[in-house]
C-alpha positions in Angstrom: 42.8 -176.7 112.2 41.2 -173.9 113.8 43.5 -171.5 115.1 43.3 -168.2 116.9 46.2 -166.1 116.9 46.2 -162.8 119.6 48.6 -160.3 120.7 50.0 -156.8 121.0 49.9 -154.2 117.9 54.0 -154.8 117.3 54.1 -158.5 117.9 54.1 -159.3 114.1 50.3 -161.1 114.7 49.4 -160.0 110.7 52.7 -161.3 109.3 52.5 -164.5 111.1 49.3 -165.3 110.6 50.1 -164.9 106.8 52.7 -167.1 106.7 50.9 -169.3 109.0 47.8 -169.9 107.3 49.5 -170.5 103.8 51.6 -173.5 106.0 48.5 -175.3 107.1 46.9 -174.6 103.7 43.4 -172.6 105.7 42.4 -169.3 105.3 43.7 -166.3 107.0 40.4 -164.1 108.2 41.3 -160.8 109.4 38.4 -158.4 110.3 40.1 -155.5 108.9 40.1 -157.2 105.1 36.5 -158.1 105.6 35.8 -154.5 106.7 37.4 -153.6 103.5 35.4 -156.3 101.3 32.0 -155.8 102.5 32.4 -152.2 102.2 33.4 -152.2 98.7 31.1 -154.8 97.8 28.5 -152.2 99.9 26.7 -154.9 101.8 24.8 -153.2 104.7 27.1 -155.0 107.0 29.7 -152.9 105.6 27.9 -149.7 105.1 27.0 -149.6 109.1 31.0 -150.7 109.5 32.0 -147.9 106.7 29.5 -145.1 108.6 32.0 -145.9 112.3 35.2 -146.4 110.7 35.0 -142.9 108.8 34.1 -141.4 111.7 37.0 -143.0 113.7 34.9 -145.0 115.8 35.2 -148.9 116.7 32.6 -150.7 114.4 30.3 -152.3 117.1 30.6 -156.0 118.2 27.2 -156.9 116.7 28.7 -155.8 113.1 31.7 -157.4 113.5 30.7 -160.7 115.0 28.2 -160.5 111.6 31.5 -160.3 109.4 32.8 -163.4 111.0 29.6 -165.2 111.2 29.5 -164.9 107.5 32.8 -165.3 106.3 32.8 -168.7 108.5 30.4 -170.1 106.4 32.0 -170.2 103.5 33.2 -173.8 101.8 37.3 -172.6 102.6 37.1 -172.8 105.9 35.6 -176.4 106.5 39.5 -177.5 106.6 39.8 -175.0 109.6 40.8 -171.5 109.2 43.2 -168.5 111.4 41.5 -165.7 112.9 43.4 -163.0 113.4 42.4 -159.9 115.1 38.8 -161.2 116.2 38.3 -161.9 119.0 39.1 -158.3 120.4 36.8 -158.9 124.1 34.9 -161.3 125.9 31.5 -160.6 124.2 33.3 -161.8 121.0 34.8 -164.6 121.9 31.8 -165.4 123.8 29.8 -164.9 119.9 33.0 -166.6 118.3 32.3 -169.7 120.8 28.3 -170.0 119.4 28.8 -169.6 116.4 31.0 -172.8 116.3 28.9 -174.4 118.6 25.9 -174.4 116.2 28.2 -176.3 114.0 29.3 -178.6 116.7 32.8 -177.4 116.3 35.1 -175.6 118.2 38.9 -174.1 118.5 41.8 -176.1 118.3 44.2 -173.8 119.5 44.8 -169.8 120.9 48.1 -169.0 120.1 49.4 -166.1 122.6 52.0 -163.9 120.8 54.6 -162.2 124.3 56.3 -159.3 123.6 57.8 -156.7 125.8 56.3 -153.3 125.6 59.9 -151.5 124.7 60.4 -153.4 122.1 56.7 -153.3 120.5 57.4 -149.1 121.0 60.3 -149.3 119.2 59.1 -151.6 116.4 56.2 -149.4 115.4 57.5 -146.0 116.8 60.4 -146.2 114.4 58.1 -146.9 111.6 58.4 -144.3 108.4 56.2 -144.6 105.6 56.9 -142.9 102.0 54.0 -140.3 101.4 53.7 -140.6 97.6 53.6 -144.6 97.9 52.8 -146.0 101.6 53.9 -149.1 100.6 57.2 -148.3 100.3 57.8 -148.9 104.5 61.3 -148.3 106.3 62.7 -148.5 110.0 64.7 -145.9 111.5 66.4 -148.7 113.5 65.8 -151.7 111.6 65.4 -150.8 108.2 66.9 -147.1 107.6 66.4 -145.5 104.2 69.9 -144.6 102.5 69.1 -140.7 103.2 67.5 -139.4 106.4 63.7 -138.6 105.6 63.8 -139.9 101.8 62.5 -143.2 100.2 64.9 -145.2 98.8 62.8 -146.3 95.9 61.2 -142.7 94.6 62.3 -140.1 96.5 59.3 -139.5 98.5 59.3 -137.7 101.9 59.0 -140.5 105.0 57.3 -139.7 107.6 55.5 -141.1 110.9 51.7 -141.6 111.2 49.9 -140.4 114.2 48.9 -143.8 115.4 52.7 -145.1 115.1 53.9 -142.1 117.8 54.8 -143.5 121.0 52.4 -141.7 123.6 49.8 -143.5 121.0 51.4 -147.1 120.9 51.6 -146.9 124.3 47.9 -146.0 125.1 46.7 -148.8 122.5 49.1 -151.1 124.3 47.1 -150.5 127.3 43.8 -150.5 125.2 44.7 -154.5 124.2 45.5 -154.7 127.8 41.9 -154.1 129.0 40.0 -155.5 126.2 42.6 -158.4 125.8 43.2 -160.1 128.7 39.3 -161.8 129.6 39.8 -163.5 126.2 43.2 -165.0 126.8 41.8 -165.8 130.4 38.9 -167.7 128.9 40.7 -169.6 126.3 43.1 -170.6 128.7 40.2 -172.0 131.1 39.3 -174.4 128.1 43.4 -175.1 127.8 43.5 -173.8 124.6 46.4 -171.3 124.9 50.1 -171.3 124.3 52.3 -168.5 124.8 54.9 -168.0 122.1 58.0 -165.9 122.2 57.4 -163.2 119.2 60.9 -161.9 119.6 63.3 -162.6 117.1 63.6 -163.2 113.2 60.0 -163.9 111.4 61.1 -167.4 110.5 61.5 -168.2 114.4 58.9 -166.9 115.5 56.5 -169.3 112.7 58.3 -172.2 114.0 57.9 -171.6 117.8 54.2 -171.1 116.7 53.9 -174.6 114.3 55.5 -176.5 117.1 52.7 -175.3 119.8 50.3 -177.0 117.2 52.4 -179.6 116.8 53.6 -179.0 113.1 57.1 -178.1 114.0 58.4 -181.4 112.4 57.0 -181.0 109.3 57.8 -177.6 108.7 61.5 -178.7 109.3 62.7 -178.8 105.6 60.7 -176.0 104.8 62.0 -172.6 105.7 61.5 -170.5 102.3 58.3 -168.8 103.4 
């Protein structure tokens, strides 16, 4: 299958399409793991990507419509594939739309993750990472370190980025907003869209989006992922 997943920053879109992909046995494609794979394998697609990102700017559509382009023809994705976080506006999923037309193939589905705004504020506004290991990641709400401020695991200080404080969340929510809505509007003129629910526990939220592709019967005995 060829799947499209889209929605908020906060609706869970990367950890979905993780366990998602590894369900329907297709690749996962995220632009920001290409990014970081042509840069370090210093293609000039990722050196012109590298010279924007660095400098905090958007890496232009041309680059990253070249990522996907590339990465699509690759043997893996013959079976289908999940893009996630591509297409960003309509120019790109206008590109996204010839490129599989040149193979005479197109999507199968857009899956629409909903969320409310409050809740996508609080998910990534209560965010703390641990400063000597950023992997080490706790919620004030959800998942509170033992002691205020401290990492459980090492002892590092916690402490919020700059793009997780709220006046930012909420301007990038209204960033998706604008740049968003023409690609869901165009998908859903070629019927490919379902809106899925992304509140509630991880494992609901992959089953609501396996029964939109009609995989929710399969996946029934299955719920260690």
């Amino acid at each position: 299958m060829r799947i499209l997943l889209i929605g908020p920053p906060g609706a869970g879109k990367g950890t979905q399409a993780v366990r998602l992909a590894a369900h329907l046995s297709i690749p996962h494609i995220s632009t920001g793991d290409l990014f970081r794979e042509h840069i370090d394998q210093g293609t000039e697609l990722g050196r012109t990507a590298r010279t924007h990102i660095h400098a905090g700017l958007l890496v232009p559509d041309e680059v990253t419509i070249g990522v996907i382009k590339e990465r699509l023809t690759r043997p893996d994705t013959e079976r289908g594939f999940l893009l996630d976080g591509f297409p960003r506006n309509l120019a790109q999923a206008q590109a996204l739309d010839g490129i599989l037309a040149d193979s005479e193939l197109r999507l199968d589905a857009v899956l629409d993750l909903a969320i409310a705004e409050g809740q996508v504020v609080r998910r990534i506004a209560g965010r703390r990472l641990c400063r000597q290991d950023r992997e080490h990641i706790f919620h004030v709400d959800y998942s509170p370190p033992q002691e205020a401020g401290v990492c459980d695991v090492c002892g590092g200080e916690l402490y919020q980025r700059e793009d997780d404080r709220e006046a930012t969340v909420r301007q990038r929510l209204e960033v998706y907003r604008t740049e968003t809505a023409s690609v869901v509007d165009l998908y859903q003129a070629q019927g490919l869209v379902t809106t899925i629910s992304a509140h509630g526990r991880v494992q609901e939220v992959l089953h609501r989006a396996l029964d939109a592709i009609g995989q929710g019967q399969a996946d029934a005995a299955d719920t260690s992922m």
